[in-house]
N, C-alpha and C positions, 0 to 999 in steps of 0.2 A: 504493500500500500504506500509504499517511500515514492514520490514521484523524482525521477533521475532528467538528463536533460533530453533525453530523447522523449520521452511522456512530455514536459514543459515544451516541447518544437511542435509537438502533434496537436492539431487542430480537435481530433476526437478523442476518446480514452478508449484507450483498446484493452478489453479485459481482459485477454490473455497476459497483460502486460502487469494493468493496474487494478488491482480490486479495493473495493471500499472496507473503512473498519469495521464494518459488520458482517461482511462474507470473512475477512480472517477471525473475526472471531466467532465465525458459525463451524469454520473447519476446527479450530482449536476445541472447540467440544464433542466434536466427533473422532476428533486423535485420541480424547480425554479419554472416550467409552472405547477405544478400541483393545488394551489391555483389560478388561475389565471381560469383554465379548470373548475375549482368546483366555482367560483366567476362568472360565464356567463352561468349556467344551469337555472339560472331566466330569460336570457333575450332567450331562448330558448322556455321557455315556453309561454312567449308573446308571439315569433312567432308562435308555435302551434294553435294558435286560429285563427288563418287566415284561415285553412282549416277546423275548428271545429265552433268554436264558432260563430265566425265573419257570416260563413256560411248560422247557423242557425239563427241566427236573418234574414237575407236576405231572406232566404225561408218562414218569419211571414210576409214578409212585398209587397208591392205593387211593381210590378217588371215590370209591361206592358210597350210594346213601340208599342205607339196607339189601334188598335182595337183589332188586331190577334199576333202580336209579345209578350211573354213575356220574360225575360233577366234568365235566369238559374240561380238559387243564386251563385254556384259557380263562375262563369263566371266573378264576381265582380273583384276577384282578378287579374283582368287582371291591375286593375287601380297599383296595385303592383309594378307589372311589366314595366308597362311605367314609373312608378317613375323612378326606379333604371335606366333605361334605358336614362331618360332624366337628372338624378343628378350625374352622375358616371363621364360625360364630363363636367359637369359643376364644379364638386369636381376639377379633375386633370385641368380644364383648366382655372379658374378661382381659386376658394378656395383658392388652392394652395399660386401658386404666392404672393397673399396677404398676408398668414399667414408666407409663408416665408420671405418676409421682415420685417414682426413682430419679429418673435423668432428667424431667422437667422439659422432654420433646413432644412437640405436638401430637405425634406417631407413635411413641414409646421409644421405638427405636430407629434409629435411620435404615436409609432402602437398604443400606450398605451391610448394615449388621445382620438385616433382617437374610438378605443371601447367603451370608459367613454363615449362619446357624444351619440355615436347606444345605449348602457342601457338607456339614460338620454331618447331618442327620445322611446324608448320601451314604459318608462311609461307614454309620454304623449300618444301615443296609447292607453294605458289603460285608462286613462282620461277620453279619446275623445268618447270610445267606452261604458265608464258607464254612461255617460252624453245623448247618445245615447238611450241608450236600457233603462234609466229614462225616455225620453221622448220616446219610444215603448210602456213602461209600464202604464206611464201615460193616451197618448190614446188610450189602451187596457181598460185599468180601463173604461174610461170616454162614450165607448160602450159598455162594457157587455162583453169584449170578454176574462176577466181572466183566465176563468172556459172552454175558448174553445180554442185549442192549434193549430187545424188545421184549424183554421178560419186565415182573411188574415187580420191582421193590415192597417188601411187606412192610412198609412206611405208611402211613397218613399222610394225606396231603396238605391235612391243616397243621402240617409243620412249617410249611410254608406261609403263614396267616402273618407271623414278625415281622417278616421284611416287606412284606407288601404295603403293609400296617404303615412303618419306618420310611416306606418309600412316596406314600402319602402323605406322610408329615414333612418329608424333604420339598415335594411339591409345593403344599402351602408357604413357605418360606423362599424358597428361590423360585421358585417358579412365578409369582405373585408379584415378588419383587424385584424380579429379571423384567417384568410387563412396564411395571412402573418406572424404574430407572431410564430404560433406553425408549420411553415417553417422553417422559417429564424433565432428562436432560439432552432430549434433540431437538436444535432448533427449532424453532414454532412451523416455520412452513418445511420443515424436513422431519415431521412426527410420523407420517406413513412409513418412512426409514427405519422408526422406531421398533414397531410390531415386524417389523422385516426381518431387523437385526437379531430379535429375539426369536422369530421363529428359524431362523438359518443357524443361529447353534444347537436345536433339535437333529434338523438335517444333517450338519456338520459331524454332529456328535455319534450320529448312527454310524454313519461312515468309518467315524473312530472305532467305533465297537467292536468293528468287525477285525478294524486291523490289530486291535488291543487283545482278544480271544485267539490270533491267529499266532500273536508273537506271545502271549502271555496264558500261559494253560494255568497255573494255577489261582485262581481264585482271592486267594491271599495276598497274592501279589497284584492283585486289580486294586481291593483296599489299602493297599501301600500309596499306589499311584496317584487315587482320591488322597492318600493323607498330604503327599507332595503339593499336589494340586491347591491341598487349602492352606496350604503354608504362601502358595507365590499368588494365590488370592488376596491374603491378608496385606502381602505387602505392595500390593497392586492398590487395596483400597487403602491403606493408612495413604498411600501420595497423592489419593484420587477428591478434587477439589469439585465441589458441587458448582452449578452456574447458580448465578445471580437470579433472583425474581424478586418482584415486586409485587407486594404485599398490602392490603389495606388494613391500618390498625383501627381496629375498634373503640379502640381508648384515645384516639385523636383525631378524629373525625374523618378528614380527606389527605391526611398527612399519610404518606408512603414508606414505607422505611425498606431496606434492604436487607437480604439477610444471606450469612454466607456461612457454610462448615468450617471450622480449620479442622485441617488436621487430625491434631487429639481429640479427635470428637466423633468419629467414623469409629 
């Protein structure tokens, strides 16, 4: 935006040339969120295995309800779904409250924390679900059924109910707050970008999955990767600077005030 002496000779302003200080500071908030976009393609790939992984274990394992009913493995993921469904009212109508007379934020907690908690909840998914499929493995070994793949584990399937559980609460938390962040801090006429960004680390992230399963066989070493992962989060959000909004205070009529994060406060 520096005009030099070739921009001062030109009769027009060539924007490839010269932009205004509001285009560099619309890109400056989209460089902001682009660490932040590359810092949550791990906990995407957690979610991934809900439809994948999670799945197939459930299709090894004992699935009847009584004589003629068996439960679809798919179908498990339904308990997901109830999570989110029964923690989302409980977030805003309890959590809340609480944490805001803790920190004294409007929210409780900023967008920022609110994700750090959904990665933190990802890898106890992980956890839950190596601890799992150890004990799948174990009594597979202790029948004979190693070496037989479409044989049926004498498992329940609602062993698998934790991590589904855990993976639903990961959702309410970064998923919710992955929506709001790459909203609410992309530029006003580039917010369609927004829901873009956020749904392309879905996509991104599946992709990952596959190549994370292919190089990475054990399970345990997937929740290692999530722990990594929310380590170069945390330090992607402690340098990550909210944009500016304007605000109207209630307690001064038409008077505007501004308000910004530092730092220590994400």
């Amino acid at each position: 935006m520096i005009i030099d002496e070739i921009d001062a000779s030109s009769k027009t302003r060539n924007p490839w040339r010269l932009c205004s200080v509001n285009q560099v500071e619309e890109v400056k908030l989209l460089l902001r969120l682009v660490p932040i976009w590359l810092s949550c393609l791990m906990f995407t790939v957690v979610i991934a295995q809900l439809s994948t992984y999670f799945t197939k274990q459930g299709s090894t394992m004992i699935r009847s309800i009584g004589s003629h009913f068996h439960v679809p493995a798919a179908s498990v993921q339904v308990f997901t779904g109830l999570t989110i469904l029964i923690a989302v009212p409980i977030y805003d109508q309890a959590l809340v409250p609480i944490a805001r007379k803790i920190t004294g934020h409007p929210s409780g907690i900023t967008i920022l924390q609110r994700i750090g908690f959904g990665i933190f909840f990802s890898i106890l998914t992980m956890v839950v679900s190596a601890l799992v499929e150890a004990k799948r493995v174990s009594i597979a070994r202790d029948h004979g059924l190693i070496d037989a793949p479409k044989s049926t584990v004498p498992m329940s399937v609602w062993w698998l109910i934790p991590q589904y559980i855990l993976c639903g609460l990961s959702d309410v938390f970064t998923v919710v707050g992955m929506q709001e962040l790459f909203y609410d801090q992309m530029p006003e006429e580039m917010r369609s970008m927004g829901a873009a960004a956020y749904i392309s680390t879905v996509g991104v992230g599946s992709f990952m999955s596959s190549a994370v399963i292919s190089i990475v066989q054990a399970i345990s070493s997937r929740s290692g990767l999530s722990a990594l992962n929310l380590c170069v989060y945390l330090l992607v959000a402690k340098g990550f600077v909210y944009k500016k909004i304007e605000r109207d205070d209630p307690t001064a009529g038409k008077e505007l005030g501004l308000h910004k994060y530092l730092d220590d406060e994400i």
